[in-house]
C-alpha positions as CSV (number, residue, x, y, z in Angstrom):
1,X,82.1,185.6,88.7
2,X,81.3,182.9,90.9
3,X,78.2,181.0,91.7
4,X,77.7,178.5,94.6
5,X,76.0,175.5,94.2
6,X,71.8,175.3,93.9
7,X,72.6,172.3,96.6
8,X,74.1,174.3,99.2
9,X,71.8,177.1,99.2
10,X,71.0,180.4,96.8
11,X,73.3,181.2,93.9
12,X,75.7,184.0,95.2
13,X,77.2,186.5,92.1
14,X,80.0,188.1,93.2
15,X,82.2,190.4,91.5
16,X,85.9,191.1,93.2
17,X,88.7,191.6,90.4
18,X,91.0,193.2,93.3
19,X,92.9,196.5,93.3
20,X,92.5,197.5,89.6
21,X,95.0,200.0,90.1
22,X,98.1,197.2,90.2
23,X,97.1,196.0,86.3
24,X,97.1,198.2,83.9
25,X,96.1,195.4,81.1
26,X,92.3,195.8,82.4
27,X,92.0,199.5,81.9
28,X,90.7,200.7,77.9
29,X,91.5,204.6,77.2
30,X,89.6,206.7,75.4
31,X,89.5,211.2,74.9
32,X,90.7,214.3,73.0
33,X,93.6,214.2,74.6
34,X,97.1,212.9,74.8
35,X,97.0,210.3,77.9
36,X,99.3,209.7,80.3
37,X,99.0,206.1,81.3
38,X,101.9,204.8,82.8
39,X,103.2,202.4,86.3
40,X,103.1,205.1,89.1
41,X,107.0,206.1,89.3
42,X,106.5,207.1,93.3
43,X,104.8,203.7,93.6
44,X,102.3,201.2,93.1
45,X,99.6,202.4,90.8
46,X,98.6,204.4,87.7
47,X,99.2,207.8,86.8
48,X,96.6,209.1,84.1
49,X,95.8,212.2,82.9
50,X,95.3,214.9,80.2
51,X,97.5,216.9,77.9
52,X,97.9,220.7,78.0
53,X,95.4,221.3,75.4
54,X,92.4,223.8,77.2
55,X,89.1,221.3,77.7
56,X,90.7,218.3,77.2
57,X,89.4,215.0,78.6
58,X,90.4,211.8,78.9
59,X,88.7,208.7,80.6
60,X,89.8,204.9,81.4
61,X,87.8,202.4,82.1
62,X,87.7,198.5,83.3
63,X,85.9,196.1,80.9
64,X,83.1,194.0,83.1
65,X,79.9,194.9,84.6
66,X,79.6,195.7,87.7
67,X,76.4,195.9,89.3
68,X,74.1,193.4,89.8
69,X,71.1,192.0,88.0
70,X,68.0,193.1,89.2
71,X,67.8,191.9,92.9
72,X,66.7,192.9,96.4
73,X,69.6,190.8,98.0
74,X,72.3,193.0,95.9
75,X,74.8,195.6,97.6
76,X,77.8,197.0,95.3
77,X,80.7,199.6,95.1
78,X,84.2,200.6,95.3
79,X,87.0,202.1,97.1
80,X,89.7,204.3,95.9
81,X,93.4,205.6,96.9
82,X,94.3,208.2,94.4
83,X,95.9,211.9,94.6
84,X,96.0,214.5,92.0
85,X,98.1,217.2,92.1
86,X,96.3,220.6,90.1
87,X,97.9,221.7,87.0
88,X,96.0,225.3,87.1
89,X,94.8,225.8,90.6
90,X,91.3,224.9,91.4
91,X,90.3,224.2,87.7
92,X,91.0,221.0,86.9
93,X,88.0,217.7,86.6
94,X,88.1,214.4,87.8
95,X,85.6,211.1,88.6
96,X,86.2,207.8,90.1
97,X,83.6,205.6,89.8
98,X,80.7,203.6,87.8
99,X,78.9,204.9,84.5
100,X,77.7,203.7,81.1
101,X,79.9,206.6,79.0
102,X,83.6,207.0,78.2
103,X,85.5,209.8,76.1
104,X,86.1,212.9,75.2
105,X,82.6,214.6,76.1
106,X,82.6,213.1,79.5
107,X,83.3,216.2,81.2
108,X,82.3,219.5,79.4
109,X,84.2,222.6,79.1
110,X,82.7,223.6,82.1
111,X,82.9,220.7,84.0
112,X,79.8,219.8,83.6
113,X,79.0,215.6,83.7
114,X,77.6,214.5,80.4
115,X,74.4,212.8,80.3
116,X,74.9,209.4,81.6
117,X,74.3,206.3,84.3
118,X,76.8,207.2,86.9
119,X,77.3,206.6,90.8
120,X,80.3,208.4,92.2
121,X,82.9,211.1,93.9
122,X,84.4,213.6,91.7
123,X,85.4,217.4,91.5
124,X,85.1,220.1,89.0
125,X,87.1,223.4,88.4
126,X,86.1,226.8,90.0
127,X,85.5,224.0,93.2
128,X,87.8,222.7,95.7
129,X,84.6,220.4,97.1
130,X,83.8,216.8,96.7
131,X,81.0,216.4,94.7
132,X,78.8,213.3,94.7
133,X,76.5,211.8,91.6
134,X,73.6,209.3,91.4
135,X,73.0,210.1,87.4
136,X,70.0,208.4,85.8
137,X,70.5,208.7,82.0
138,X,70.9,212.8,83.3
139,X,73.8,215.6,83.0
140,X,75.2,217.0,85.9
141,X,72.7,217.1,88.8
142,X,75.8,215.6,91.3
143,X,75.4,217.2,95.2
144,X,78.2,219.8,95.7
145,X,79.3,218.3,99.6
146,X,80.9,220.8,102.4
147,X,84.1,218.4,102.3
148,X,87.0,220.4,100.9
149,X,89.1,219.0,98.4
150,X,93.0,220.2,98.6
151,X,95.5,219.7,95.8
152,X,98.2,217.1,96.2
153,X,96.9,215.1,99.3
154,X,96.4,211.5,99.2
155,X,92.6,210.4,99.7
156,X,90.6,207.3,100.1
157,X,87.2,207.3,98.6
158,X,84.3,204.8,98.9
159,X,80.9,204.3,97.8
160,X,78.7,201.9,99.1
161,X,75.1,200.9,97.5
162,X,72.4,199.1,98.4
163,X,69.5,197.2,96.4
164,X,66.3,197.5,97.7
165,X,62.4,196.9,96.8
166,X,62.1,200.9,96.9
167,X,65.4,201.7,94.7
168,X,68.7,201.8,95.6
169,X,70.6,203.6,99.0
170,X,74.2,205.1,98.0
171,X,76.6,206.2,100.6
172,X,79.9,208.3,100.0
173,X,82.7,208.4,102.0
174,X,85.7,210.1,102.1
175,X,89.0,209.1,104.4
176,X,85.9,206.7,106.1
177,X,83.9,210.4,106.6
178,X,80.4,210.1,105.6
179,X,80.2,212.8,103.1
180,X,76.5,212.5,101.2
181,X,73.6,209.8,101.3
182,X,71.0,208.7,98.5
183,X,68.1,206.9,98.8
184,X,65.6,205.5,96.4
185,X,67.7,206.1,93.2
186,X,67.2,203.7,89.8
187,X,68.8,203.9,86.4
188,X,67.9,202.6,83.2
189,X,71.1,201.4,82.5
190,X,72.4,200.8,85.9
191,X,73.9,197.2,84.4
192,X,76.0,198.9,82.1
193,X,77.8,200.7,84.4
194,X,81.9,199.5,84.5
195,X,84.6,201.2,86.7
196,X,85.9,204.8,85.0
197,X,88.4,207.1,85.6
198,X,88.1,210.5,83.9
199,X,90.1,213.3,83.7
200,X,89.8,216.9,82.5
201,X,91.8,220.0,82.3
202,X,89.8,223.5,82.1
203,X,92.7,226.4,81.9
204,X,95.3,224.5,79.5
205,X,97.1,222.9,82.1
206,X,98.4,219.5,82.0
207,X,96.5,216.7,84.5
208,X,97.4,214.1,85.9
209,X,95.9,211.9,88.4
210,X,97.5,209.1,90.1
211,X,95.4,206.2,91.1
212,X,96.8,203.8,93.8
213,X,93.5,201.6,94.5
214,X,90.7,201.2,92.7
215,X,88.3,198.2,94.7
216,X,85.3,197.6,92.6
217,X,82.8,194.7,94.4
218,X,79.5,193.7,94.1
219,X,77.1,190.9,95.5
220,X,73.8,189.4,94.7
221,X,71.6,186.5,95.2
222,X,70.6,185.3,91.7
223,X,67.4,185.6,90.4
């Protein structure tokens, strides 16, 4: 974090650790499940995933708060390279993004999100859509989009929020396609939020997902 001098003006917060996805050292695992967490062989990056076990999940996530304190001058989010190739056709679980929770009740045998402070793009089996979530201390209520999702292709994801008076404006983006937009959200613990990675399996099927980028950044005039 950096702050710029009182003299020269407001203090500016800023968060920018940089493509995650290069250091493996920042990322804590947690789930069920035996994890695959190892330097990308086919590259530069991190391949994670689940075991074979049916309804297994596993999740990863950066230590450091993201989001901003409370501020009308604050704008935050991330963008992703990943690809994940399906281990059982259309019925495997994924996120990228910000939330509060980590582990093995992330994603539920359904697919399901648990309950929990989360912004961000992720997929669930019986689906080949993007879905998109703004989760206020709720379970799944994430917005099934009319993007199609196909297995073993290489996307770029991004999410870009916005602090205002009225709540908070969250675009989603996929390959720089504007995919969903919400306005006027708040969470409780919206502070708590860190960078996560989850993976789940849902017809005993091994998972892996392979994370190239992962460019968390947030700004905010200090209070």
């Amino acid at each position: 974090m950096s702050v710029i001098d009182a003299a020269r003006g407001p203090k500016l917060q800023t968060y920018n650790p940089g493509n995650l996805a290069n250091n493996m050292g920042v990322w804590i695992t947690a789930g069920d499940s035996t994890i695959t967490f190892d330097q990308a062989e086919d590259g530069p990056g991190i391949d994670f995933g689940t075991d074979s076990t049916d309804n297994d999940c596993a999740t990863m996530a950066a230590a450091g708060e993201v989001v901003p304190v409370a501020t009308t001058a604050s704008n935050f989010g991330f963008e992703a390279v990943f690809m994940h190739t399906e281990g059982s056709t259309s019925a495997a679980n994924w996120f990228i993004g910000f939330s509060d929770v980590t582990g093995s009740t992330f994603f539920g045998d359904t697919g399901a999100l648990a309950t929990m402070d989360a912004i961000g793009i992720y997929k669930v089996e019986s689906s080949l859509f993007f879905r998109t979530c703004a989760l206020n201390a709720a379970a799944q209520s994430g917005e099934t989009t009319t993007t199609a999702y196909a297995s073993a292709t290489q996307y770029r994801i991004r999410v870009d929020a916005r602090v205002y008076a009225d709540g908070v404006t969250i675009k989603f983006y996929v390959n720089e396609v504007l995919i969903d937009t919400v306005t006027g959200f708040t969470a409780t613990n919206m502070t708590a939020m860190q960078p996560v990675v989850a993976v789940a399996n849902g017809a005993g099927a091994a998972e892996t997902l392979t994370l190239r980028q992962f460019v968390p950044y947030a700004n905010a005039l200090a209070a």
